[in-house]
C-alpha positions in Angstrom: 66.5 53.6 111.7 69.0 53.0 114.4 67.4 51.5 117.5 69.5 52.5 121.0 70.0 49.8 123.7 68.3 49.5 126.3 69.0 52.3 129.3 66.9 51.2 132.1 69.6 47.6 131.6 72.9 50.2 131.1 71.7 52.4 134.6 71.7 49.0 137.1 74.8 47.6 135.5 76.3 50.8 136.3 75.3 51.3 139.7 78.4 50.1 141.5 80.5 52.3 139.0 78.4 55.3 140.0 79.2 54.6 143.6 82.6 54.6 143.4 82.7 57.9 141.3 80.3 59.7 143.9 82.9 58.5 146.6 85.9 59.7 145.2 89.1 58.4 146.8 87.3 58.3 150.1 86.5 54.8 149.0 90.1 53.9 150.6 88.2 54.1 153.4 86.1 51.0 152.8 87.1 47.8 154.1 89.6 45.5 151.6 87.2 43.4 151.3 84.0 45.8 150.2 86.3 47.7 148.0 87.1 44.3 146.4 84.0 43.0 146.3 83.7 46.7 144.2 85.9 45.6 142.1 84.2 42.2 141.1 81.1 43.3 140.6 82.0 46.4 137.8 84.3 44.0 136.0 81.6 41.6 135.4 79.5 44.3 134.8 81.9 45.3 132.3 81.7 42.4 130.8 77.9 42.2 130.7 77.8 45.5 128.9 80.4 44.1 126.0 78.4 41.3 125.1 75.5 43.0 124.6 73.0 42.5 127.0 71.8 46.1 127.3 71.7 46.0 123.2 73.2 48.6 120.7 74.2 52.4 121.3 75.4 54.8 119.5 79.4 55.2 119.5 79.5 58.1 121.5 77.1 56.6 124.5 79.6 53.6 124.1 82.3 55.5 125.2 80.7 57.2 128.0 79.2 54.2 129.2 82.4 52.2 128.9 84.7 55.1 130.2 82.3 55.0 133.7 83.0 51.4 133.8 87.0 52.0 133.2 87.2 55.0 135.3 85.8 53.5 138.3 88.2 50.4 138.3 91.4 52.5 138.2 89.9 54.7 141.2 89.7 51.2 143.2 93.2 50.2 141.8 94.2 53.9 143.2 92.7 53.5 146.6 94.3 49.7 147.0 97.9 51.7 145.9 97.6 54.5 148.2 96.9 51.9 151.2 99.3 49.7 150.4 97.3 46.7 149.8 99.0 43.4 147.5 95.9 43.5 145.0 96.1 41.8 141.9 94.0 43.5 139.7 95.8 46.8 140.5 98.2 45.9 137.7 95.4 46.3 135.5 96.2 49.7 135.2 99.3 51.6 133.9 101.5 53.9 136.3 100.8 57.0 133.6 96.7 55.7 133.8 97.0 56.0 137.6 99.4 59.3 137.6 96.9 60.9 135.4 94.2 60.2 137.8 95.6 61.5 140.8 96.6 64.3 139.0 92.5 65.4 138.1 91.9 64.4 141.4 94.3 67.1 143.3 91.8 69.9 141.4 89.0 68.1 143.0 88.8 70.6 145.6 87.2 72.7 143.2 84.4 70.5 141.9 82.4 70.9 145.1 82.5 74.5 145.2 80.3 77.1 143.0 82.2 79.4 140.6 81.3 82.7 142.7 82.7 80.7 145.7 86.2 80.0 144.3 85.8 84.0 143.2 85.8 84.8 146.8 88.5 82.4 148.2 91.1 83.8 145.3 89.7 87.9 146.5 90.2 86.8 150.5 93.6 85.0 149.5 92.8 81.9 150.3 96.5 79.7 150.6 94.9 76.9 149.8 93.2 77.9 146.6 96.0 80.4 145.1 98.7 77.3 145.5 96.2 75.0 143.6 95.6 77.9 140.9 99.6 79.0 140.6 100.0 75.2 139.9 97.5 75.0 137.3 98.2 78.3 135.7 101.9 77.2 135.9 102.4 73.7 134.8 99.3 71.7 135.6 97.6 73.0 132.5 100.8 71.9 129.9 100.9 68.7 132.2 97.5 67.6 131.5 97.5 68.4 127.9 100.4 66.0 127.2 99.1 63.3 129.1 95.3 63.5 127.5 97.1 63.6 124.1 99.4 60.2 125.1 98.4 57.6 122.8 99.4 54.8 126.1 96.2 55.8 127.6 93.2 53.8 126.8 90.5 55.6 125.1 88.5 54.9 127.8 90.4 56.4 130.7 91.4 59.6 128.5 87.7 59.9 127.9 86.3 60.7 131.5 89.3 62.4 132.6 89.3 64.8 129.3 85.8 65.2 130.6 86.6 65.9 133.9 89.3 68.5 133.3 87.2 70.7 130.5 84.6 71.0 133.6 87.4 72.1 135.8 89.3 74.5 133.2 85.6 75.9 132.5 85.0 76.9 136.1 88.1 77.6 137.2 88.3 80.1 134.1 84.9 81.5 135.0 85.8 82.1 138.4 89.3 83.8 137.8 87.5 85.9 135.4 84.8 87.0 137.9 87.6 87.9 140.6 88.9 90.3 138.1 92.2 88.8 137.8 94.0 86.4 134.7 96.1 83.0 134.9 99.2 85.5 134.8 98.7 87.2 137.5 98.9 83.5 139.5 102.1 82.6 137.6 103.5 86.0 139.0 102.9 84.4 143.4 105.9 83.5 144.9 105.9 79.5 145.0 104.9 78.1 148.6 107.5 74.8 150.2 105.8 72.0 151.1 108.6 70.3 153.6 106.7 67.1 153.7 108.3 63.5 153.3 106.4 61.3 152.0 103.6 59.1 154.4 105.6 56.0 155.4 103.0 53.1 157.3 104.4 50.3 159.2 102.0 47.4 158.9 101.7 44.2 160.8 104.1 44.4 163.3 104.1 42.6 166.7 106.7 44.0 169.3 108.0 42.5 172.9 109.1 44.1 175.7 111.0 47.4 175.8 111.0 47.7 172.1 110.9 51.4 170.9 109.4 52.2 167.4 110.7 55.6 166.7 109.1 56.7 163.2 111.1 60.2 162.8 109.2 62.6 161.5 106.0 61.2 162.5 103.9 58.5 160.1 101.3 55.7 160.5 100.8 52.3 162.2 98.6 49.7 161.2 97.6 46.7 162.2 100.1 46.2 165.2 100.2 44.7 168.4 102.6 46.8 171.3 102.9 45.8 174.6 105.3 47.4 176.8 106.9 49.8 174.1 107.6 53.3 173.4 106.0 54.7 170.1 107.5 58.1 169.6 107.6 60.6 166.5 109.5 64.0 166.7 109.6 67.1 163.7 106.1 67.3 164.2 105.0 65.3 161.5 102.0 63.5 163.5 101.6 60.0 165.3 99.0 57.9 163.6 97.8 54.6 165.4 95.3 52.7 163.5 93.7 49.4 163.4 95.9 48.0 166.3 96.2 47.0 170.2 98.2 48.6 172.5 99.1 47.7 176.1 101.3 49.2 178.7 103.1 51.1 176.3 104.0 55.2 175.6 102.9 57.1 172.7 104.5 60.4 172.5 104.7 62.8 170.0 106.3 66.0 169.9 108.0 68.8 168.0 106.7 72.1 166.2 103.5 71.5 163.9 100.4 72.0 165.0 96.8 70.8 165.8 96.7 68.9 163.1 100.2 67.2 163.5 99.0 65.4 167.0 98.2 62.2 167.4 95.3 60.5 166.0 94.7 57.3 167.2 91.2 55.2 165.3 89.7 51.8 165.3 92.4 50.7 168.2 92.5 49.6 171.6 94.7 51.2 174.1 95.0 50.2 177.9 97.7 50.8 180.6 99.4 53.2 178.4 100.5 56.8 178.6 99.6 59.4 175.3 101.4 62.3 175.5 101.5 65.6 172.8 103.6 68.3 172.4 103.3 70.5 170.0 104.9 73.9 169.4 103.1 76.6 167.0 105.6 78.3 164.4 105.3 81.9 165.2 103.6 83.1 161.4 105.4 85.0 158.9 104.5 88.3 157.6 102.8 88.0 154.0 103.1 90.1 152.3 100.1 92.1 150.5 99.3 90.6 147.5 99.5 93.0 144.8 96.0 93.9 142.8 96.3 94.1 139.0 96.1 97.3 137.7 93.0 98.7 136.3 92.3 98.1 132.8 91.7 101.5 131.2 88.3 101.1 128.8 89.3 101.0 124.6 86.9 101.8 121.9 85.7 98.9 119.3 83.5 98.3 116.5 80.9 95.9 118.1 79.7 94.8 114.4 83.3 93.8 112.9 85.0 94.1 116.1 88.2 96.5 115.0 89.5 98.5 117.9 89.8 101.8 117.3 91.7 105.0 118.4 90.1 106.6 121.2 87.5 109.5 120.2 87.2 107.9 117.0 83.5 107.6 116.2 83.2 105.6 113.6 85.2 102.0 112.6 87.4 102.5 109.6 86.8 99.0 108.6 82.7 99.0 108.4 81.4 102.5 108.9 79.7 100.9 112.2 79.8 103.5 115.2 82.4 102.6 117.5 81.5 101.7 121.4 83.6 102.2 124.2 84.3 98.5 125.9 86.4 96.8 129.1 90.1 96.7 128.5 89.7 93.1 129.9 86.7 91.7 128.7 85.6 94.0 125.9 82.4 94.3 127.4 80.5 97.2 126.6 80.3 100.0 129.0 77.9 102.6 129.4 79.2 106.7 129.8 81.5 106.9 132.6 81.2 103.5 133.9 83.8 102.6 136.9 83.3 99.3 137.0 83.0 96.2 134.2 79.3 95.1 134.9 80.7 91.2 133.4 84.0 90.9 134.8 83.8 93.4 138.3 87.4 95.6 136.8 88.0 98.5 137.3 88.1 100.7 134.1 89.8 103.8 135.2 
């Protein structure tokens, strides 16, 4: 009989994977140098775990132990990417490995929240959650598919993240369902812009006298040292100052955005220097209501062989079973003049 390996050994090796999963692309946050140290410690890991020193397990536990192992790696490679950082090992990785990824992670917003909670956000019109769902329900869905089914993947990666999506679809299919609405009836919202440019961060620099860093639409800087200039951002895009030492100097940002377009300034120092923020809010544009789909009028089935049937029939023409009159949606059986789905909460007349 087939012995498994040894899972007390497999847990503590996978710790440090763990971690990083829990943390999700916060882990950017991290200094370079924990984030590498990360990095060191899962790929020797890794390599523990290949030689055998936890023993034998089955191929299935294989995979999901080695996909943990994988998965957590390209989330460091991710988080050294997105902060610019010269890294070597974030090569290890290909660009469709790490595209894949951050495309999971955008629908992480929905992994933290119950299905009966994303029910409510799409009923109260949540922006946020209707342009994640008309994505998914109008390209997301097709994108994911071809890049799960690209043979460039490694097993390992296409593993966790097939995993990963199913939970998703699964809730996300549960919760629509519970609202009362379909994936159609997200294709069918009018697509929101997004007139965002991409984050630009200016790293490193050391300025002089006078200089004047203007960075447009707003943007980041990190690790600098400014004495006697002028940062200034207009569009209302945002002034970020991180990491960095400023004297005698003006930050000024200005333009129409909003609260969370102002400056942010963390882990600097600032003395003999002016911060100023003007911000204009956009006056907000009527919405229109959204539509409701229409009621689903209730249709009579056999429950045994499950043949619809005309309405008043009695009896299925198929089986001889006596028909039941169920949801238009669902097909959920309803009792005698039922207004309501008890499953799905639609409407039936």
């Amino acid at each position: 009989m087939f012995k498994e390996g040894n899972r007390e050994c497999i847990d503590n090796l996978l710790k440090p994977s763990k971690s990083v999963l829990d943390t999700g692309l916060s882990i950017r946050n991290e200094t370079f140098e924990k984030r590498q140290q990360l990095w060191d410690e899962i790929k020797a890991n890794a390599g523990r775990y290949k030689k055998g020193e936890c023993g034998t397990f089955l191929k299935d536990l294989n995979i999901v132990f080695s996909a943990r192992f994988d998965a957590s790696l390209l989330l460091l490679a991710l988080a050294f990417r997105q902060n610019n950082e010269p890294f070597e090992g974030s090569a290890y990785f290909s660009a469709r490995e790490i595209e894949a990824y951050e495309t999971i992670e955008k629908f992480s917003y929905f992994r933290i929240l119950t299905k009966s909670e994303i029910a409510k956000k799409i009923r109260s019109k949540d922006e946020k959650t209707l342009t994640l769902l008309r994505e998914y329900a109008v390209s997301m869905k097709q994108h994911m598919d071809e890049i799960l089914g690209d043979a460039g993947i490694r097993d390992t990666i296409r593993s966790y993240l097939k995993k990963q999506w199913n939970e998703n679809t699964k809730k996300i299919g549960d919760a629509i369902s519970s609202a009362g609405v379909d994936l159609d009836w997200f294709s069918s919202l009018p697509a929101t812009k997004d007139a965002a440019e991409p984050q630009q961060i200016i790293y490193n620099i050391n300025t002089g006298d006078d200089a004047a860093i203007n960075l447009g639409t707003g943007n980041i800087i990190k690790d600098a040292v400014v004495t006697g200039s002028t940062i200034e951002s207009s569009g209302g895009g945002g002034t970020t100052v991180k990491d960095s030492v400023v004297t005698k100097s003006n930050i000024k940002n200005e333009g129409v955005g909003g609260a969370d377009k102002g400056i942010s300034i963390s882990d600097s120092v600032i003395t003999s220097s002016t911060i100023k923020n003007v911000q204009e809010r956009p006056a907000e544009p009527e919405k229109e209501p959204v539509k409701e789909p229409p009621p689903q009028p209730p249709q009579y089935m056999c429950l045994l062989c499950k043949t619809t049937a005309k309405p008043g029939a009695k009896f299925c023409t198929t089986c001889g079973a006596k028909n039941s009159m169920v949801c238009g949606s669902c097909s959920t059986p309803l009792a005698p003049n039922a207004k309501f789905c008890p499953q799905c909460g639609r409407k039936t007349y």
